[in-house]
C-alpha positions as a Python dict, from the first residue, in 0.01 Angstrom:
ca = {
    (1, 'X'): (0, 0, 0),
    (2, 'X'): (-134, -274, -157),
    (3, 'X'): (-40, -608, -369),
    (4, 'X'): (-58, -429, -706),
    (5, 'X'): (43, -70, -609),
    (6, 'X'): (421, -153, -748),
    (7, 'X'): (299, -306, -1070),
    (8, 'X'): (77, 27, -1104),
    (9, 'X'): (356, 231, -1029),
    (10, 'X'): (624, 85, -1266),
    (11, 'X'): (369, 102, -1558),
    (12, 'X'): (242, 505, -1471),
    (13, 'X'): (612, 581, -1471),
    (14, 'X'): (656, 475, -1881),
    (15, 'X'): (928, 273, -1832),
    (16, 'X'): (1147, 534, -1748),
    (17, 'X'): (1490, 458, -1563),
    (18, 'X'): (1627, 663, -1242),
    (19, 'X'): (1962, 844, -1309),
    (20, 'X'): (2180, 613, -1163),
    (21, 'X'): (2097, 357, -1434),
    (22, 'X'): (2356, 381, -1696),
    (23, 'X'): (2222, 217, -2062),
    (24, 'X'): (2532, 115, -2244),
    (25, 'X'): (2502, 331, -2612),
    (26, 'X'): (2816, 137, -2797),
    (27, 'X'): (3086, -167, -2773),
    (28, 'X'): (3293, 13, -2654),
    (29, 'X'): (3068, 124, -2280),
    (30, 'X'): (3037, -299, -2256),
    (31, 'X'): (3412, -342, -2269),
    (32, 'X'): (3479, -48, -2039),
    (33, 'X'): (3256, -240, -1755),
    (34, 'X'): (3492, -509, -1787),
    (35, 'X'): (3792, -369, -1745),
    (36, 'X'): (3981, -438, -1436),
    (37, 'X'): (4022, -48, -1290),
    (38, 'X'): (3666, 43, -1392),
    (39, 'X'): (3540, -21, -1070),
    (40, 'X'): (3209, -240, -926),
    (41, 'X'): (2905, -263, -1178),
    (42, 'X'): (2589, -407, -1176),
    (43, 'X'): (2443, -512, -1495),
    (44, 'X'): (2074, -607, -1440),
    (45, 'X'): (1829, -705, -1764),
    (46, 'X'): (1535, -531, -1707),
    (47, 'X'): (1160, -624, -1887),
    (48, 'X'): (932, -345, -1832),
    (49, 'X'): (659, -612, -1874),
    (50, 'X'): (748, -844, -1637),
    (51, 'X'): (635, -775, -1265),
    (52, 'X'): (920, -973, -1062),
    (53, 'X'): (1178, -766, -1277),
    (54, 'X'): (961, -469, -1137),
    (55, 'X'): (970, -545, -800),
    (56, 'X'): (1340, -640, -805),
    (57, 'X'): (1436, -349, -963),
    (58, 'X'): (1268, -141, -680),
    (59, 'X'): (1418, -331, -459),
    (60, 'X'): (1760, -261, -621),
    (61, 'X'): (1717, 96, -651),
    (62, 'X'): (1598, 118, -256),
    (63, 'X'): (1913, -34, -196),
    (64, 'X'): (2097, 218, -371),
    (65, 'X'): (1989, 478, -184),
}
């Protein structure tokens, strides 16, 4: 694999997000995250554009799995 294989790979996909990545569609899915019995969340800002949010992400979703 090389240096620039990731990068490739993020941008083939389209910017397309794996199933465990919730989007929040309204107000009201942002004040649900905070509630105290909603559980443990991760809210990560992704830019498809930027390669170090690419790489983290992967990294994140490796260690997900």
């Amino acid at each position: 694999m090389g240096i620039f294989d990731g990068i490739r790979d993020a941008f083939q996909s389209g910017g397309n997000l794996k199933e465990k990545w919730k989007v929040p569609g309204a107000e009201k899915d942002l004040k649900y995250l905070f509630e105290p019995s909603s559980g443990t969340h991760l809210i990560y800002k992704h830019s498809f554009a930027c390669a170090i949010c690419m790489f983290s992400k992967k990294r994140i979703e490796s260690l997900m799995e």
